[in-house]
C-alpha angles and dihedrals in degrees: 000000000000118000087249097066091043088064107049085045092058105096120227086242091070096059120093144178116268110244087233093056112099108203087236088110096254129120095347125183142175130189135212124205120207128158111279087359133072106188123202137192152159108288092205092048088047081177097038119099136309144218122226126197141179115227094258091052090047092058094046089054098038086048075040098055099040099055085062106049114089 
């Protein structure tokens, strides 16, 4: 399965808020989990690009980005 079709498989339903985004309209994100897969994008561009990443690569951004929030 290519990462395209993952996408397009994932249905609208699996995508959710990040907990860190404030609804302000600021730095939004959601997040799709798939196996092998976990897909973000932009919350406020629901048909702009997406991130793939493998599980290992998830938990390296997610350690990443929380290291870096106050």
């Amino acid at each position: 399965m290519s990462v395209e079709e993952s996408v397009s498989a994932t249905p609208e339903s699996a995508w959710f808020v990040s907990s860190y985004s404030s609804g302000a309209g600021g730095e939004c994100v959601e997040v799709a989990s798939r196996p092998g897969v976990t897909h973000v994008r932009d919350s406020k561009d629901k048909t702009g690009p997406v991130v793939s990443l493998t599980p290992v690569a998830w938990t390296e951004f997610v350690g990443f980005v929380a290291r870096r929030i106050p």
